[in-house]
C-alpha positions, 0 to 999 in steps of 0.5 A: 526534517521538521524543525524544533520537534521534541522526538521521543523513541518508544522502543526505549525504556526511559521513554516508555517511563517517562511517559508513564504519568502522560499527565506529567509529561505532557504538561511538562511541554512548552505551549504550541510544541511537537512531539514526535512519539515513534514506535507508539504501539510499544507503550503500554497503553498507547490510545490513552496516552494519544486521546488525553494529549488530544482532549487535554493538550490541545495546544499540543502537536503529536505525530505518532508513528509506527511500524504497523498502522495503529488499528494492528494491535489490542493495545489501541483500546480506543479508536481516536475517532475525531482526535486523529488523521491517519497518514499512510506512507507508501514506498518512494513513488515513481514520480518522486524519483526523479526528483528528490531521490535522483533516479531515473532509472526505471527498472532499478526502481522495480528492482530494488522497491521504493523503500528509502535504503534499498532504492539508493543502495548501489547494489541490491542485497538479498540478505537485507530483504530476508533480514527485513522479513524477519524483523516484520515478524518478530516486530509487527506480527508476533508482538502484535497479533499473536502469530505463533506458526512462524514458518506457516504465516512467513510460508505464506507471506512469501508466496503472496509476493512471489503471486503478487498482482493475481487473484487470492486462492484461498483453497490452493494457498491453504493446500500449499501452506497446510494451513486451514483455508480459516487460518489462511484467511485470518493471516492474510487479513493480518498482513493487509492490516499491517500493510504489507500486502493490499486487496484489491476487490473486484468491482461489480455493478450487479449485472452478470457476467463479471467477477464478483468475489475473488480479490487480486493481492498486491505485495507492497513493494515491487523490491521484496516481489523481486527477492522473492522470485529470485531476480537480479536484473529486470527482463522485459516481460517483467517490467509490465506487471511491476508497473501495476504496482507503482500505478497502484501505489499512485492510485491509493496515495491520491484516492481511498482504497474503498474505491479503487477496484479492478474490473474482469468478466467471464470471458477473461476481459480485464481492467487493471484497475478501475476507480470509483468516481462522484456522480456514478461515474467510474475511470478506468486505467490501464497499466502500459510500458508502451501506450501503443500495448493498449486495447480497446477491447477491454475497455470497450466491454466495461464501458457497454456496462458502466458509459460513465467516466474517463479512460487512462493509459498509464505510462512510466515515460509520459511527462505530460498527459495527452490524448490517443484513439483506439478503436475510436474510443478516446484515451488519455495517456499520463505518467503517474504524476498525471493521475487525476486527484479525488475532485478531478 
């Protein structure tokens, strides 16, 4: 899709020796080229091959991808501070269904995920999803962090996205895996790094009542939280839940992951997620099928805490955002499309 780009794929042997003598390579290039390095991590020494083209060729573009985020592996021995911009590509979103991808059937994109293939295949193919998981094993996993206890990490992958969307139990996870609650921890860290699997942190303002520890875990695509749990079609009672993760998706493709949280006190009142804005203040959104589902309770409990900040009723079928009372409490009901942006 981008125009005269030189594409050099990593996983290939003559590429790994090309780019054996970076200096040599890279001079080589004609001034104001793009070179497209896929799979970086498969060289042996990725981070240097990245800061020379950075310090030396600055009039050269590099897009450096890969199958895990770059920090994944002790390969990067250098962090590029300065020299590079990370861009995180999240499953299809929902607002970009209907337009470059065609569909706007909402519950095949809950069933089938927003992965490019799975989304446009015509049926849904367990055998592909199982296939994937494999591959991130044996690709991301063992290659990059050393994972030995196959059937213990993928045990425990699995069970994170047949939970998806609930609180993190690392004692009730470490019964379930026979892994120590140590190990536990370690894998799920491995597996937020890779991407496959996202923490959401409680927020808390320091007051009691709240809590302030147990983060919820999002599997990263509504599509392998579907295979897991073993459905072929969406029910009703399903589509709620699936939701959070596409709002999600939206959410962290607009805003950093350090501040968007979710909110719960001890009396069981929660927010689906709330969202840290300049100033002090904070807006919360609330993830509904239909706007009509809202209550203001919960809401109404976090803003008695934190009065600061704008309230949203996130929608799949709002094309454009527009204003309801609940309980007297004004609340702006958008589609993802409709979410505010980072200065709004």
């Amino acid at each position: 899709m981008l125009p005269d780009i030189t594409y050099c794929n990593c996983d290939l042997p003559s590429t790994v020796r090309a780019l054996d003598d970076p200096e040599l390579f890279l001079g080589g290039q004609r001034r104001g080229a793009v070179l497209a390095l896929d799979e970086v991590h498969r060289l042996p020494d990725p981070s240097l091959t990245l800061k020379i083209a950075a310090d030396e060729y600055p009039h050269l573009r590099i897009l450096a991808t890969g199958s895990s985020t770059l920090a994944a592996t002790g390969k990067f021995r250098d962090s590029l501070t300065g020299r590079k911009h990370a861009v995180h590509l999240c499953p299809v979103l929902w607002e970009e269904c209907t337009g470059a991808f065609g569909i706007a059937d909402f519950d095949r994109r809950l069933l089938h995920g927003g992965l490019p293939e799975a989304l446009l295949a015509e049926s849904k193919s367990p055998n592909a999803f199982a296939e994937w998981i494999d591959s991130f094993y044996a690709r991301d996993v063992l290659e990059l962090f050393s994972v030995r206890n196959r059937q213990g990490f993928l045990g425990l992958f699995r069970l994170l996205m047949r939970w998806s969307g609930g609180q993190v139990d690392y004692s009730r996870l470490s019964r379930l895996t026979e892994m120590s609650r140590v190990t536990v921890k370690s894998y799920v860290e491995a597996l937020q790094i890779a991407h496959a699997v996202h923490l959401v942190r409680p927020f808390r303002g320091g007051g009691g009542g709240e809590i302030v520890s147990r983060p919820k875990c999002y599997a990263f695509d509504t599509g392998f939280v579907t295979f897991e749990r073993g459905w072929n079609r969406i029910r009703e009672d399903d589509r709620g839940l699936l939701w959070e993760h596409l709002v999600l998706d939206s959410l962290r493709f607009r805003h950093l992951d350090d501040h968007i949280f979710y909110w719960r006190d001890k009396s069981g009142r929660e927010v689906d997620f709330v969202v840290r804005r300049p100033e002090g203040r904070v807006d919360t959104f609330e993830c509904k099928i239909d706007p009509d589902e809202a209550s203001p309770a919960p809401v109404a409990a976090f803003r008695r805490r934190y009065p600061h900040g704008r309230d949203y009723v996130v929608v799949p079928g709002a094309r454009e955002p527009y204003r309801i009372l609940r309980g007297r409490r004004p609340f702006t009901v958008c589609g993802t499309s409709g979410l505010p942006g980072p200065q709004r």
